[in-house]
C-alpha positions as CSV (number, residue, x, y, z in Angstrom):
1,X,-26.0,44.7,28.5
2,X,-27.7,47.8,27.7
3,X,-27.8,50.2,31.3
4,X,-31.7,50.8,29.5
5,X,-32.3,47.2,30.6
6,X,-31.2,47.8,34.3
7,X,-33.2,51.8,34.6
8,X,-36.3,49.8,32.8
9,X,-36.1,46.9,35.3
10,X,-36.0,49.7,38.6
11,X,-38.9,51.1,37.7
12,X,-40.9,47.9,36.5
13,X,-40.0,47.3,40.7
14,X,-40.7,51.1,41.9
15,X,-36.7,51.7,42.5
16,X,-35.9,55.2,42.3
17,X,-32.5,55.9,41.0
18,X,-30.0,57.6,43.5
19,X,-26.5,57.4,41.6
20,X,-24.7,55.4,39.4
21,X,-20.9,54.3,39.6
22,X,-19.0,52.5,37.1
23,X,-16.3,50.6,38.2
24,X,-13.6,47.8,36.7
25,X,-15.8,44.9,37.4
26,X,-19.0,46.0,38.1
27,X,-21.7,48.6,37.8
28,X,-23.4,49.9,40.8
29,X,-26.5,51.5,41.5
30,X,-27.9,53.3,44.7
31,X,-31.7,52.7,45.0
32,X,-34.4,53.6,47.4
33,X,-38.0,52.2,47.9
34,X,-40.6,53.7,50.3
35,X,-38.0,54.0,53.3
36,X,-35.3,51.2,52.3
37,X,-31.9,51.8,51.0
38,X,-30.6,49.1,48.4
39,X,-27.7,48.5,45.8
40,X,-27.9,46.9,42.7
41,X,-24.8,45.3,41.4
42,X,-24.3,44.5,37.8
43,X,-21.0,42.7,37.0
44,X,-18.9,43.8,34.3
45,X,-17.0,41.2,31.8
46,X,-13.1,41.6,32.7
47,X,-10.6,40.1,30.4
48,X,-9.7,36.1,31.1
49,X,-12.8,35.7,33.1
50,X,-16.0,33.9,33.3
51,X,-18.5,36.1,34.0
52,X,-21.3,33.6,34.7
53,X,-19.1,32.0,37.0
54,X,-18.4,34.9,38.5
55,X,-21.9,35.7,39.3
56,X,-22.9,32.5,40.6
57,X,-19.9,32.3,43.1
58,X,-20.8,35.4,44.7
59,X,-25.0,34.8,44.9
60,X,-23.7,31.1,46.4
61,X,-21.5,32.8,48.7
62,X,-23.7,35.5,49.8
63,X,-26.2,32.7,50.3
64,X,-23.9,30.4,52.3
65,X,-22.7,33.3,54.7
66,X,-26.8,33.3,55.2
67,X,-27.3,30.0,56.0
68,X,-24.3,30.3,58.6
69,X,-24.7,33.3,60.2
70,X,-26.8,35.0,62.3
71,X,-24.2,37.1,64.4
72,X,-22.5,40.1,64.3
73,X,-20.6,38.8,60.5
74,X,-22.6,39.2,57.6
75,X,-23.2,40.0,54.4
76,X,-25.6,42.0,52.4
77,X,-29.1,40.7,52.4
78,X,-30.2,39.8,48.6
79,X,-33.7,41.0,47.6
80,X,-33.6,39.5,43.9
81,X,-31.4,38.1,41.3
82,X,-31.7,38.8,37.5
83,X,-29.8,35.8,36.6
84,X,-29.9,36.2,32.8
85,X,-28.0,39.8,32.9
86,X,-25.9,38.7,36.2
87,X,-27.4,41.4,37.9
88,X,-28.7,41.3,41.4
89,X,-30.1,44.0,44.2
90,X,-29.8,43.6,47.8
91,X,-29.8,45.6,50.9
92,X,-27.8,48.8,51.3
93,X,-24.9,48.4,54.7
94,X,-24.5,52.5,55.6
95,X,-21.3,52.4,57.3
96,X,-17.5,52.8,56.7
97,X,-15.2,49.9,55.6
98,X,-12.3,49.0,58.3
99,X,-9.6,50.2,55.9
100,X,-11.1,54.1,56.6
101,X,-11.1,52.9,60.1
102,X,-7.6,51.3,60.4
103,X,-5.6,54.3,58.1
104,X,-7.0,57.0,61.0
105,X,-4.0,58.1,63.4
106,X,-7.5,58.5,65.9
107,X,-8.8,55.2,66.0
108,X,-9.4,53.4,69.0
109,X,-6.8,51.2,70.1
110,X,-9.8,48.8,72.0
111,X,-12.0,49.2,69.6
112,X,-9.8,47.8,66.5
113,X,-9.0,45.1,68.5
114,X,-12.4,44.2,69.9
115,X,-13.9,44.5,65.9
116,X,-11.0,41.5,65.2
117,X,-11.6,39.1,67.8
118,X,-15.3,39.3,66.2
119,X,-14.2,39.0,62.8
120,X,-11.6,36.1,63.3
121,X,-13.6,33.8,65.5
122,X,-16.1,34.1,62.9
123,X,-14.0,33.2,59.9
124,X,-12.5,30.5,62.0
125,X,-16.0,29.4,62.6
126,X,-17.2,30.0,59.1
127,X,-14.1,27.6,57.6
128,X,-14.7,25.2,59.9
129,X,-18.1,24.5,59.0
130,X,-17.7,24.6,55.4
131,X,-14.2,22.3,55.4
132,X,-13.7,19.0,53.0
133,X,-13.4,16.3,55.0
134,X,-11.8,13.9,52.5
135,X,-7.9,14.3,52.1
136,X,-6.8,15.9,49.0
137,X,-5.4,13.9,45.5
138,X,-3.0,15.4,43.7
139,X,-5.3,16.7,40.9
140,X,-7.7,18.2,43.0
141,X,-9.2,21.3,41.4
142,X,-8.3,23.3,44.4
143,X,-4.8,23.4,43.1
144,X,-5.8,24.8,39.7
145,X,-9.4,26.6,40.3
146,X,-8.9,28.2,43.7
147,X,-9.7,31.7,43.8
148,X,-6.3,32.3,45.2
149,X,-4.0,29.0,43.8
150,X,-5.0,29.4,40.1
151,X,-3.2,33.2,40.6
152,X,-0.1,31.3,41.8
153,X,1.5,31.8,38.3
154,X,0.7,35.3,38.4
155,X,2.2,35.8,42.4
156,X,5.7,33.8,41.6
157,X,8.6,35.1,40.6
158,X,9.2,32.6,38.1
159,X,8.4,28.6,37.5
160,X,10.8,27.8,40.1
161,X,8.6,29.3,42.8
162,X,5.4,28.9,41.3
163,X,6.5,25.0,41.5
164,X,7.9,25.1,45.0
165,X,4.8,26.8,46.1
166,X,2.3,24.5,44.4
167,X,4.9,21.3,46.0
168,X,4.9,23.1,49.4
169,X,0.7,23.3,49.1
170,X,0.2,19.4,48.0
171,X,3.1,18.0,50.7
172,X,1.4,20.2,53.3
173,X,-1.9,19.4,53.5
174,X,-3.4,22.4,55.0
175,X,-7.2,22.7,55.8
176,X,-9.5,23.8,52.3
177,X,-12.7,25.2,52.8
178,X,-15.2,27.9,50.9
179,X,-13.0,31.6,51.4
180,X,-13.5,34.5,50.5
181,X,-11.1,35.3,47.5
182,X,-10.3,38.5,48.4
183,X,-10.4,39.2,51.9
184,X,-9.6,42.6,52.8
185,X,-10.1,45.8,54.9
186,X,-11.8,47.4,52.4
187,X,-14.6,44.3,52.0
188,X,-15.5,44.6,55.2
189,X,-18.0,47.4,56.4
190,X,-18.3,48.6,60.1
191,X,-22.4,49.9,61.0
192,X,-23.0,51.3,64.3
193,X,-20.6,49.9,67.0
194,X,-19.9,46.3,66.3
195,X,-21.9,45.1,63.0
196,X,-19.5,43.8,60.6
197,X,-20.6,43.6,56.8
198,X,-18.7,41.0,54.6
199,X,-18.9,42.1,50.8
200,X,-17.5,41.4,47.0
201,X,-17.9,37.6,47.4
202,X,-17.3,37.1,43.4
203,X,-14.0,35.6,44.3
204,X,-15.8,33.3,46.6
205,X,-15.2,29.1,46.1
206,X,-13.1,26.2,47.7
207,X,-9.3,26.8,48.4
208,X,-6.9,27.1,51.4
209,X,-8.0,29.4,54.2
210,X,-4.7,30.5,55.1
211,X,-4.5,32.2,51.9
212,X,-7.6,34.3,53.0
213,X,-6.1,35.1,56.5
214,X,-2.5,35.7,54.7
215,X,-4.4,38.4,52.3
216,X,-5.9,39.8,54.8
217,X,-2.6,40.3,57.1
218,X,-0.6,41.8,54.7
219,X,-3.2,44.5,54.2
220,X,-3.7,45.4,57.4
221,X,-0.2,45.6,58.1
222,X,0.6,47.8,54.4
223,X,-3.0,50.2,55.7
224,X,-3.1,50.5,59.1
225,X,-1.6,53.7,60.6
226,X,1.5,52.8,62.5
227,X,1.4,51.3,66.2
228,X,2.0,49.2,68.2
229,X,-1.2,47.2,68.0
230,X,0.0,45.5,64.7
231,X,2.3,43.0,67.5
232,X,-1.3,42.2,69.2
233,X,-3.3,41.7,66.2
234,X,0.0,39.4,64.6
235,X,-0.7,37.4,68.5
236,X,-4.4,37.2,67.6
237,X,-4.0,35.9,63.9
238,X,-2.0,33.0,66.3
239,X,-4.6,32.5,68.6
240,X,-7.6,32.2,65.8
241,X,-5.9,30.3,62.7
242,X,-2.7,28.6,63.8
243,X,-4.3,25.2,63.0
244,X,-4.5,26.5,59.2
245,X,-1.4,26.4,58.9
246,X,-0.8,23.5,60.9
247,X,1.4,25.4,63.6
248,X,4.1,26.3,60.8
249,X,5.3,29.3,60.8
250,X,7.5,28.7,57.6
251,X,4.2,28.3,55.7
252,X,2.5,31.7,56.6
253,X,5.6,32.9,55.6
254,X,5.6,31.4,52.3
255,X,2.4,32.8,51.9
256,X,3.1,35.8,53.1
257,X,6.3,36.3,50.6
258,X,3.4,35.6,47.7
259,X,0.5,37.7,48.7
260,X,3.5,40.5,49.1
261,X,4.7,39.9,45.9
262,X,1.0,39.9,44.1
263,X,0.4,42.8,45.3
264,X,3.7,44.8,44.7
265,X,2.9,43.5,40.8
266,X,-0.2,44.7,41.1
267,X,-0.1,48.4,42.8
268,X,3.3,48.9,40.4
269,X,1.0,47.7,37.5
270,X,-1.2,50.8,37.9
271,X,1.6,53.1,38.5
272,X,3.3,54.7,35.5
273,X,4.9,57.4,37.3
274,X,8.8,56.2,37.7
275,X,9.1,58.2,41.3
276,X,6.1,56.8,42.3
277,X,7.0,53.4,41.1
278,X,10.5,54.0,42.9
279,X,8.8,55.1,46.6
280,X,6.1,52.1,46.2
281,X,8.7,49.7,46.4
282,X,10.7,51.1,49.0
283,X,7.6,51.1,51.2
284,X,6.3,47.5,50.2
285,X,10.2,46.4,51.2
286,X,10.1,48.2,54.0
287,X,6.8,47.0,55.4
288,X,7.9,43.0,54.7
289,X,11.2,43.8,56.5
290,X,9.2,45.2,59.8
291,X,6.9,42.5,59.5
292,X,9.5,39.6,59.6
293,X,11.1,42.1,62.7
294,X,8.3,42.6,64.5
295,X,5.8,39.8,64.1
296,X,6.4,36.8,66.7
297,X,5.1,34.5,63.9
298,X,8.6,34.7,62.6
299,X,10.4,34.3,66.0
300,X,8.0,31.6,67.8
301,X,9.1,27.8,66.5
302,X,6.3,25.3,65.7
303,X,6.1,23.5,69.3
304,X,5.3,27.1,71.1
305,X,2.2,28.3,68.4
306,X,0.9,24.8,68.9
307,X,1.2,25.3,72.8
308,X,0.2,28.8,72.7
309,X,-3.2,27.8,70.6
310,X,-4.3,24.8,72.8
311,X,-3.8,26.8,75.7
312,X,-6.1,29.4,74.6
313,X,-8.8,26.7,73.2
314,X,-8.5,24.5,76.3
């Protein structure tokens, strides 16, 4: 599409232009209008994906946060949609995402942990209302078209573990439910105190929860400054989503393994620089190693999550 199209649409609508920003999947603009602050997202074709269907997962999931929510968890209000150039404007959240938040030496201890007891009894609520009630078949789409279980081939190793994953998924039969697709610090944006803005939803559709909780874990853990409130946010992720992995700790660790190995193909992907490419590693190892130290999801057996969890929701 021709960036004509988009600068002749704002001012058809009286937008005046603020700044642009290209990125890898989309192009962003900053708009104003009398006193309101908006953002107009156009998304970008990427390589191996369908852009359409890219556009219409995140309007439907925008819309379905909407429908839900009315709390402190949102996400960006949309103001139109230009369906025919997958383009769409909504409302502009001034803030900071919980990544700048979480990587400060200075943030507040209470605060942080205050912010995730919003945030996880929301996206505990949020998958609970939105789960399939019927059991899964074996060729489900989930296991193919998830946002997260159709990159299981990219996460593995090899086909051994892509297969023991994919058998550990089917035998399992954890919870599915719309997610996010790529749950992260940086997706989430903190205005004022305690108003918490959910964003990027292009990787939204059906799949497994836990893989939404697991993505976001292993970030927090790889971007938050170093303390000891990683132990009480590990408790919380207990307290707020042990049922979605059906009180196993084996399977968040499974998952856990994957998301850490996605990622480590991923950041070393972008990184050319040998040295650099050396230290990334080193830290990725290190940071699984404390995790599986530290993290009482490792240590607790089956019977004391499960206790722990009905105790807190009795």
């Amino acid at each position: 599409m021709n960036p004509n199209r988009i600068d002749d649409y704002c001012r058809e609508h009286g937008y005046d232009i603020e700044k642009r920003i290209i990125r890898k999947k989309s192009l962003i603009y900053y708009l104003a209008k009398n006193k309101s602050k908006l953002l107009l997202k156009k998304l970008l074709t990427v390589e191996a994906e369908d852009i359409d269907q890219k556009y219409k997962s995140e309007i439907r999931s925008i819309e379905r946060v909407h429908d839900f929510s009315t709390g402190p968890v949102r996400a960006p209000r949309i103001i139109d949609t230009v369906d025919a150039d997958h383009f769409y404007v909504c409302e502009r959240i001034d803030g900071f995402t919980l990544y700048h938040l979480i990587s400060s030496p200075f943030y507040s201890r209470t605060h942080v942990m205050a912010l995730h007891r919003i945030l996880f009894q929301w996206l505990g609520e949020f998958y609970n209302r939105y789960q399939r009630q019927k059991r899964l078949t074996p060729d489900d789409p989930v296991f193919s078209l998830g946002p997260y279980t159709k990159k299981i081939s990219a996460i593995a190793k090899n086909r051994d573990d892509e297969a023991h994953m994919d058998t550990l998924l089917r035998r399992s039969m954890l919870p599915v439910s719309v997610v996010h697709g790529d749950l992260t610090p940086w997706n989430i944006i903190l205005r004022g105190k305690d108003d918490l803005y959910i964003i990027d939803w292009g990787n939204g559709g059906e799949d497994f929860p836990a893989h939404d909780v697991t993505r976001y874990f292993l970030q927090l853990m790889r971007k938050m400054h170093w303390s000891g409130i990683k132990h009480d946010l590990n408790r919380l992720v207990i307290e707020a989503f042990a049922p979605l992995f059906q009180f196993d700790p084996h399977m968040f660790n499974m998952m856990l393994q994957y998301h850490y190995r996605y990622s480590r193909k991923i950041i070393l992907k972008k990184t050319h620089n040998l040295v650099a490419r050396w230290a990334i590693l080193r830290y990725l190892r290190l940071l699984l190693f404390y995790a599986e130290y530290h993290n009482i999801v490792f240590s607790m057996n089956r019977t004391a999550i499960k206790s722990t969890w009905n105790k807190q929701n009795a």
